[in-house]
C-alpha positions as CSV (number, residue, x, y, z in Angstrom):
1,X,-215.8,-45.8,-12.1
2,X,-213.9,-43.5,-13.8
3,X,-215.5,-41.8,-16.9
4,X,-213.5,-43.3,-19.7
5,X,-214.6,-46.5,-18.1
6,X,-218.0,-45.9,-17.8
7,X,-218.2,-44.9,-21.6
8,X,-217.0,-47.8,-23.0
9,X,-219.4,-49.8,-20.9
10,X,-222.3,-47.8,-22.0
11,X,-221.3,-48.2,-25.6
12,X,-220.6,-52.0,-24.7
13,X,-223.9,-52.2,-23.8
14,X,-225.8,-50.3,-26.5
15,X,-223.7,-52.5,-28.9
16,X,-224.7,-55.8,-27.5
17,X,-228.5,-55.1,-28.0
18,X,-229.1,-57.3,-30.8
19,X,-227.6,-58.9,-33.6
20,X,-225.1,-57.4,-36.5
21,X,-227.4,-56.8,-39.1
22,X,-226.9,-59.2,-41.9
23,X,-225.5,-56.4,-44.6
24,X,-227.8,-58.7,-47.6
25,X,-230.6,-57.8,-45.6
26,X,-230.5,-54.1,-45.6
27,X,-231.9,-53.1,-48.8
28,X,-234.9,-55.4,-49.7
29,X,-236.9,-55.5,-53.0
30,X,-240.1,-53.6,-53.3
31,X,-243.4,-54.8,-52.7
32,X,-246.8,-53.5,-52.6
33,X,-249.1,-53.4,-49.2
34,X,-251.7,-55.8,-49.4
35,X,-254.8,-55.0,-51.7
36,X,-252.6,-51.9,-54.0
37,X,-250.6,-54.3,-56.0
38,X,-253.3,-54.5,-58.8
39,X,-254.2,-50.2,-58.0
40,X,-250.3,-50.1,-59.0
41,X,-250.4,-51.4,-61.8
42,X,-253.2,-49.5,-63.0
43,X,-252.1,-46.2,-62.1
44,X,-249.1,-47.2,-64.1
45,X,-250.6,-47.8,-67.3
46,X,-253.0,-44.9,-66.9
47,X,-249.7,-42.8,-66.8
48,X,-248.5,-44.6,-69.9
49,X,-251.7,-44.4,-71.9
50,X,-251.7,-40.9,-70.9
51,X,-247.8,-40.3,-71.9
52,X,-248.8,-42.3,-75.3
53,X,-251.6,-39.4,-76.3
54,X,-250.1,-36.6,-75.0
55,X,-246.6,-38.3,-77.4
56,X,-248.9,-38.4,-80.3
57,X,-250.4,-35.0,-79.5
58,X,-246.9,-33.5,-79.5
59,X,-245.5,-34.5,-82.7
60,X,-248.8,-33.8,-84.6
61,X,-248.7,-30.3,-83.6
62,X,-244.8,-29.7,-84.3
63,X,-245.9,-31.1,-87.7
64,X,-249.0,-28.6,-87.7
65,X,-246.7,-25.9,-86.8
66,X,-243.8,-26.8,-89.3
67,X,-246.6,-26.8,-92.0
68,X,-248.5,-23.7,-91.1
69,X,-245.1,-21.4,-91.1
70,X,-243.6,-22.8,-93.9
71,X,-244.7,-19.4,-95.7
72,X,-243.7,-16.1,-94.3
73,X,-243.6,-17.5,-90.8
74,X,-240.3,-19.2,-90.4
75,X,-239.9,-18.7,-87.0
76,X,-242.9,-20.8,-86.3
77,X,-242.2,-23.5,-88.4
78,X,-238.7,-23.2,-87.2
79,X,-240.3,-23.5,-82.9
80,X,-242.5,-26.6,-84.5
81,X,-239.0,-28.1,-85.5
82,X,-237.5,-27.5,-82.9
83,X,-240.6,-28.9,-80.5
84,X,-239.5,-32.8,-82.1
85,X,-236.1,-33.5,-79.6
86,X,-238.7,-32.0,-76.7
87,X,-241.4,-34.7,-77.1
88,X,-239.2,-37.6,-78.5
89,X,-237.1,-37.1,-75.4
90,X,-240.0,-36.5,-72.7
91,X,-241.1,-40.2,-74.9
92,X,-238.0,-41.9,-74.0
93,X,-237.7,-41.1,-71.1
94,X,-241.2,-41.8,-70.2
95,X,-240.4,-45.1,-72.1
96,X,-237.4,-45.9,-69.7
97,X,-238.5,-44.7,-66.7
98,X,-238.8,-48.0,-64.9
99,X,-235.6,-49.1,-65.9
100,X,-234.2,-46.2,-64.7
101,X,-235.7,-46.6,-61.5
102,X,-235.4,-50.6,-60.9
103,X,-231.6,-49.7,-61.4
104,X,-231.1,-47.5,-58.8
105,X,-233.4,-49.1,-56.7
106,X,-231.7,-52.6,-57.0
């Protein structure tokens, strides 16, 4: 059997294994193991409860900082102001996070 031979009836028979996989089938949708479903969900909204404080947190102490230099410390009401885009976008993309990731899972 000559080698070229012999190759293609290696890969003849490593190709003839099992079945073409179905292409639909390769990329399922998520789901959780048995008994974390309901742990999921709870982690989740511990993250978002946790994202809403630390939010709220944020934005009062820009304010508090924006307030407190207003006299003779403009650089430190000017950090304050410049805290806001930080924490409204670390909030929107807390907010959008699962979209985000459903789309690039799906």
């Amino acid at each position: 059997m000559a080698l070229h031979d012999f190759a293609q009836h290696i890969a003849t028979q490593v190709l003839a294994v099992g079945p073409t996989p179905d292409p639909g089938n390769l990329n399922p949708a998520p789901v959780a193991p048995p008994g974390l479903d309901g742990m999921g969900n709870t982690f989740i909204s511990w993250i978002k409860w946790i994202l809403l404080i630390c939010g709220v947190g944020g934005l009062m102490v820009c304010g508090i900082m924006m307030a407190v230099g207003r006299r003779q410390r403009s650089a430190f009401a000017a950090d304050g102001a410049a805290g806001i885009p930080w924490v409204l976008g670390g909030l929107t993309l807390g907010s959008v996070a699962s979209i985000i990731v459903f789309a690039v899972l799906k």
